[in-house]
C-alpha positions in Angstrom: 102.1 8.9 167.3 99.6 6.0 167.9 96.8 4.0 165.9 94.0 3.6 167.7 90.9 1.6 167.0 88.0 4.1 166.7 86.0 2.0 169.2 88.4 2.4 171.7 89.0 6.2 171.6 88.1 8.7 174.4 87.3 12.7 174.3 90.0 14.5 174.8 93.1 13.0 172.3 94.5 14.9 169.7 94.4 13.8 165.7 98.1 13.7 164.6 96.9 12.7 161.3 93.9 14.7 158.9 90.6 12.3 158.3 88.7 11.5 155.5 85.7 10.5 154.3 85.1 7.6 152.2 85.2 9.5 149.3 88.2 11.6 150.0 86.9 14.6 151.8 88.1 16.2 154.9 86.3 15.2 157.6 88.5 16.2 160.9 91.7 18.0 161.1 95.2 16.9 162.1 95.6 18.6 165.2 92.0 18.6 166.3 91.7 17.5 170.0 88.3 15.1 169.8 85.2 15.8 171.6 82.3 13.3 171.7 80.5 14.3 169.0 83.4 14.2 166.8 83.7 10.0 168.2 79.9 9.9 166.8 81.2 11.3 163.4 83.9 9.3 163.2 81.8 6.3 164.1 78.8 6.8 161.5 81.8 7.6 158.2 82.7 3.8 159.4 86.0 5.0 160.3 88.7 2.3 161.6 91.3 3.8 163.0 93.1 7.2 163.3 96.6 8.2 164.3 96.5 9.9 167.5 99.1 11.8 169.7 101.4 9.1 171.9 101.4 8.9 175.6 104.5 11.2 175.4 102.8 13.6 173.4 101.7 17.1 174.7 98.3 15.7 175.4 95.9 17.4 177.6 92.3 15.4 177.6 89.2 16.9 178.7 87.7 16.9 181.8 84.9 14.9 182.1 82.2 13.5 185.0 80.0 11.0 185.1 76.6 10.8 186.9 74.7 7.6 187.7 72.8 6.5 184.5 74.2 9.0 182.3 76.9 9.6 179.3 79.6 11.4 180.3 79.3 15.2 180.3 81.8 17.7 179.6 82.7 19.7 182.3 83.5 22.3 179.7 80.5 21.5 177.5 79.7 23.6 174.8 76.4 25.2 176.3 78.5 25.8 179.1 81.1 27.8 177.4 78.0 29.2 175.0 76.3 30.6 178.0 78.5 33.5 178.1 79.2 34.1 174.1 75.3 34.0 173.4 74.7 36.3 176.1 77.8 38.7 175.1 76.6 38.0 171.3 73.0 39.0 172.0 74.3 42.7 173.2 76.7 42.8 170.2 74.1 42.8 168.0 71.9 45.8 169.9 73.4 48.3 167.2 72.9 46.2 164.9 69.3 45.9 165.6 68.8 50.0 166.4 70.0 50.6 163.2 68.5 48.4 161.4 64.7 50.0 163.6 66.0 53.5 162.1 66.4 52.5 158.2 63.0 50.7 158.8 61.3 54.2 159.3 63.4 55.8 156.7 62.2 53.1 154.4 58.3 53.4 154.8 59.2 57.3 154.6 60.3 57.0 151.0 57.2 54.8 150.0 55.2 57.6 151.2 57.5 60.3 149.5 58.0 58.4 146.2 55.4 60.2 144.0 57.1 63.2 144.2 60.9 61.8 144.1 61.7 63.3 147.2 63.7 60.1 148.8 65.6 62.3 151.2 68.3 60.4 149.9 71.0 62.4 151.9 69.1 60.8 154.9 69.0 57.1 153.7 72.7 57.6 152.6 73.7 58.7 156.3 71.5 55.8 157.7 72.9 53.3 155.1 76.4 54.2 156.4 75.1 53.8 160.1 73.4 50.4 159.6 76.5 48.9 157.7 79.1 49.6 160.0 77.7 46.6 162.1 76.9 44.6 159.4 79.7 42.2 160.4 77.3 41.2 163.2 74.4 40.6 160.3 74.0 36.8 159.4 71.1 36.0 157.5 70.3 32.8 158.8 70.3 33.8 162.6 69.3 37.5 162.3 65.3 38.1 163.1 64.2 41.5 163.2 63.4 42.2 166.6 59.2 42.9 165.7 57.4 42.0 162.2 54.5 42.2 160.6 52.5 41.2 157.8 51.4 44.8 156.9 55.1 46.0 156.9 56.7 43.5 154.9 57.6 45.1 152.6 59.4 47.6 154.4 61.3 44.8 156.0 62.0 42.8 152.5 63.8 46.2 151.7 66.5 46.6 154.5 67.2 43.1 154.6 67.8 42.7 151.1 70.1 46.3 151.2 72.3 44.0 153.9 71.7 41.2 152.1 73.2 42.4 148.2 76.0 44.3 150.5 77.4 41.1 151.6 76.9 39.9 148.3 78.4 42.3 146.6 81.7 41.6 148.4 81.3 37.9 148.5 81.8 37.4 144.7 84.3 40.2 144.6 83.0 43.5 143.4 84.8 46.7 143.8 84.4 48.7 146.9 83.2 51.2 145.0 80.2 49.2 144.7 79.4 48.1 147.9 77.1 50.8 149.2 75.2 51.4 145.8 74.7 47.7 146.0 73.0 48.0 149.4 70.9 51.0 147.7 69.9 48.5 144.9 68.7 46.3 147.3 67.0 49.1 149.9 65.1 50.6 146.6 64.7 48.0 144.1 61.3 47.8 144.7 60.0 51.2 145.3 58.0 50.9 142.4 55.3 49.4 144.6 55.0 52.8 146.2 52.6 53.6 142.9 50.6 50.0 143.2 47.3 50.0 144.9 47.7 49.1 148.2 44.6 46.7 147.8 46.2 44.9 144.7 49.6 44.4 146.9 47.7 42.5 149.4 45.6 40.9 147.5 45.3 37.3 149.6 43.4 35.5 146.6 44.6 34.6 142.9 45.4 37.9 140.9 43.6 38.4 137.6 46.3 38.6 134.5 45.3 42.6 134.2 46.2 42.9 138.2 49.2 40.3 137.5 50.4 43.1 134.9 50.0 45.7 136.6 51.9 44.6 139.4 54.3 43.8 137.0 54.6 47.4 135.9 56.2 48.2 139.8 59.4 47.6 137.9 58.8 50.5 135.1 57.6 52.4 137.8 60.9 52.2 139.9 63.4 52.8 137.1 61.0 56.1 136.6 61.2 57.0 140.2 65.2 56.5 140.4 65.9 58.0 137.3 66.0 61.7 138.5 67.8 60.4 141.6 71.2 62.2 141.7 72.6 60.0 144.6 72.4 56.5 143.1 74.2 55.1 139.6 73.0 53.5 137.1 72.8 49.8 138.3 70.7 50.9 141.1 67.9 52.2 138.3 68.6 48.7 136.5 68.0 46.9 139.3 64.9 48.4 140.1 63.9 47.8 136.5 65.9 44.1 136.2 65.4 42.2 139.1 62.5 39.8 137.9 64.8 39.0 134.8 66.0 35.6 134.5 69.0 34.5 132.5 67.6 32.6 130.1 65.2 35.1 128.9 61.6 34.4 130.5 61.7 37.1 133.4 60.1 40.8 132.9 59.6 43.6 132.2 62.4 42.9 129.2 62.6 39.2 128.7 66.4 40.0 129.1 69.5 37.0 129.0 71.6 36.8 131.3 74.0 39.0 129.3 72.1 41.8 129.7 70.9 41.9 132.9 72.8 44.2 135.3 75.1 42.6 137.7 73.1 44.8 140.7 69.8 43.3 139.3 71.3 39.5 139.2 72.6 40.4 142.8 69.1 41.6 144.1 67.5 38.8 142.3 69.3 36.3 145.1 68.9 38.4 148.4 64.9 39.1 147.2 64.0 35.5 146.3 65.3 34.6 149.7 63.7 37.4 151.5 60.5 37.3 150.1 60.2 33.6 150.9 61.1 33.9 154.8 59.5 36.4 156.1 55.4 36.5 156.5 53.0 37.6 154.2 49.4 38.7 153.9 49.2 35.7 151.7 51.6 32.8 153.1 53.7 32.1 155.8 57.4 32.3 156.4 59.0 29.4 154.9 62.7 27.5 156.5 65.5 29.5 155.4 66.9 25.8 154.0 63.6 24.7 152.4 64.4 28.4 150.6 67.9 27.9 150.0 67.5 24.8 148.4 64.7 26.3 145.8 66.9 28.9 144.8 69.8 26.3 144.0 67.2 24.7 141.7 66.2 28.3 140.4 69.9 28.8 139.6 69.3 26.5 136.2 68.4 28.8 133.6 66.7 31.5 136.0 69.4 33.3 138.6 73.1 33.9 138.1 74.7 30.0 139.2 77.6 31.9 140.0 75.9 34.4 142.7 73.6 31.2 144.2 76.5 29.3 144.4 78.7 31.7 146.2 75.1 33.1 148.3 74.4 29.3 149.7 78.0 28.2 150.2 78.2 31.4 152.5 75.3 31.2 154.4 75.5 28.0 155.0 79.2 28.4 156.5 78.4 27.5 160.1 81.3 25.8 162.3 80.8 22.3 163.6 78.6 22.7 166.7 76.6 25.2 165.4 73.2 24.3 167.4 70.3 23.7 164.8 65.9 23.0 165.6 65.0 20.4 162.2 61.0 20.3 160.6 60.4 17.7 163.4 61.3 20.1 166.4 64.1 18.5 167.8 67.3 20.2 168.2 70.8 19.3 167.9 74.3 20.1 166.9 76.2 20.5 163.2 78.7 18.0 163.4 79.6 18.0 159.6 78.9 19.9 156.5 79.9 18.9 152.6 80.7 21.2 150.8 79.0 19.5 147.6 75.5 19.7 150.2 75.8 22.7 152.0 72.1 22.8 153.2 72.2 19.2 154.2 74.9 19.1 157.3 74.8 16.1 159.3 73.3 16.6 163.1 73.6 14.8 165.9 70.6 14.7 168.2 71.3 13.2 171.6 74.0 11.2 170.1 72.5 9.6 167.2 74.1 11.6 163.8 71.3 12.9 161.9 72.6 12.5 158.0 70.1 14.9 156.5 71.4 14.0 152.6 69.7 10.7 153.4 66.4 11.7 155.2 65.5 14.1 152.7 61.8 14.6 154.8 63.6 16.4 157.2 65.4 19.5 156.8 66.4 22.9 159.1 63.5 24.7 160.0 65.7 27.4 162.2 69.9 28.2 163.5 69.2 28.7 167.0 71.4 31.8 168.0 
């Protein structure tokens, strides 16, 4: 084992020794074998020194090559050895993306068919099944439907927040029993707008209050529409019914507390919020998954389940060092460092220079570049 000077380190040792920040957390672990933005990290935390392997160690440094008036490249980069994994990643994710094209007709088929009740719901249940057996390959910060539009949002809100609450649902550790119904919550819990006037749900100007209620009433008229459902439980009605409740009181239709508001419904809440807020609309834009995450941390004081935000962020947000990133200003670069106190404010390193995005709070991560 040797000390060595920071300043004087080259890619390719191995730590022999974890790393730490400042402030005591783990910034690179014993046993990690440095590349050069991991000498930029090390450099911007001010640290010193770190205990490397020894000349005798099992060292094995990595290749590198210079060129005249350039920084030495890996000869082994990262986009080199990307190159393959995005392309192998991109035909991965073609079931993923035929599915997901199948539930999206199923979906605007129960709009149409909600009147009578007839949801065909031995169809969306076979469908459902179909579309979550790839929804390991679902991540909702780098999956983009393959075409949108503004006139089908809603169709799309639906299926992404059915994969959405699924994930959920087993990130904060409810029963596999649940799982699928949760996904149903999510696919149905606003079905209710089948009986709006198309006109009122596009409205692009201010509603009135009596068009603000009765777009309100899409809830009541979900819970209806469920309620003679034989293939969905209970929490699947209540989310329909619950999911503009907020825990302290001030949501509708029920100005219900958090105590009373179905744990499908506080689920929902979460994947809706950030749905709704991404994709287009007839009436604004799709806003930066971060600038969206980082509302609905603020929204978790007093209005959505802390525990489900918490655990929704932290998740999403989970991306390994490397991870390639565009910011608000365009320019692209590389995660290189992620607290887990600031999970939507990694630091970047752009071209060498580390980006520390806690501190330049005007920029933030418009897109994860896949």
């Amino acid at each position: 084992m040797t000390i060595r000077s920071v300043s004087e380190l080259q890619a390719g040792v191995k730590l022999t020794q974890d790393v730490h920040t400042p402030l005591g957390g783990l910034l690179l672990q014993k046993g990690k074998v440095l590349l050069p933005r991991d000498l930029d990290v090390l450099k911007a935390f001010l640290v010193q020194q770190v205990n490397i392997e020894g000349p005798d160690g099992d060292t094995t440094k990595i290749p590198t090559i210079k060129t005249a008036g350039q920084k030495p490249l890996l000869i082994f980069s990262d986009i080199a050895a990307n190159a393959g994994t995005d392309e192998a990643g991109a035909r991965k994710d073609q079931p993923l993306h035929e599915e997901y094209d199948k539930t999206l007709t199923l979906v605007k088929s129960c709009y149409q068919s909600a009147h009578t009740g007839e949801l065909r719901m031995y169809e969306v249940r076979n469908q459902m099944e179909a579309l979550l057996k790839h929804q390991e390959d679902y991540h909702l910060l780098k999956f983009s439907p393959r075409m949108t539009s503004r006139h089908e949002y809603r169709y799309h809100n639906a299926v992404l927040c059915a994969l959405s609450s699924y994930k959920l649902a087993r990130w904060i550790g409810l029963p596999q029993k649940d799982w699928l119904q949760v996904a149903f919550a999510g696919l149905l819990h606003d079905i209710g707008n089948a009986k709006i006037d198309p006109l009122l749900l596009n409205k692009p100007s201010k509603l009135t209050s009596e068009e603000s209620e009765e777009m309100r009433r899409h809830t009541t008229y979900g819970y209806q529409i469920l309620k003679n459902v034989a293939a969905v439980n209970e929490g699947v009605r209540l989310a329909a019914l619950q999911h503009h409740e907020k825990v302290d009181g001030s949501g509708y239709p029920l100005k219900l507390d958090g105590t009373k508001i179905h744990i499908y419904a506080r689920i929902v809440a979460v994947a809706d919020i950030f749905h709704a807020m991404t994709l287009d609309k007839f009436y604004r834009g799709a806003q930066s998954p971060y600038a969206v995450l980082e509302q609905i941390q603020l929204e978790a004081f007093g209005k959505l389940d802390p525990m489900i935000v918490q655990t929704f962020i932290n998740k999403v947000t989970s991306f390994h060092n490397g991870t390639r990133v565009r910011l608000s200003n365009n320019e692209v670069g590389e995660i290189v460092f992620t607290d887990n106190l600031h999970p939507t404010r990694p630091m970047v390193s752009i071209d060498g220079q580390i980006i520390n995005l806690m501190q330049q709070r005007q920029l933030f991560i418009e897109e994860v570049i896949s």
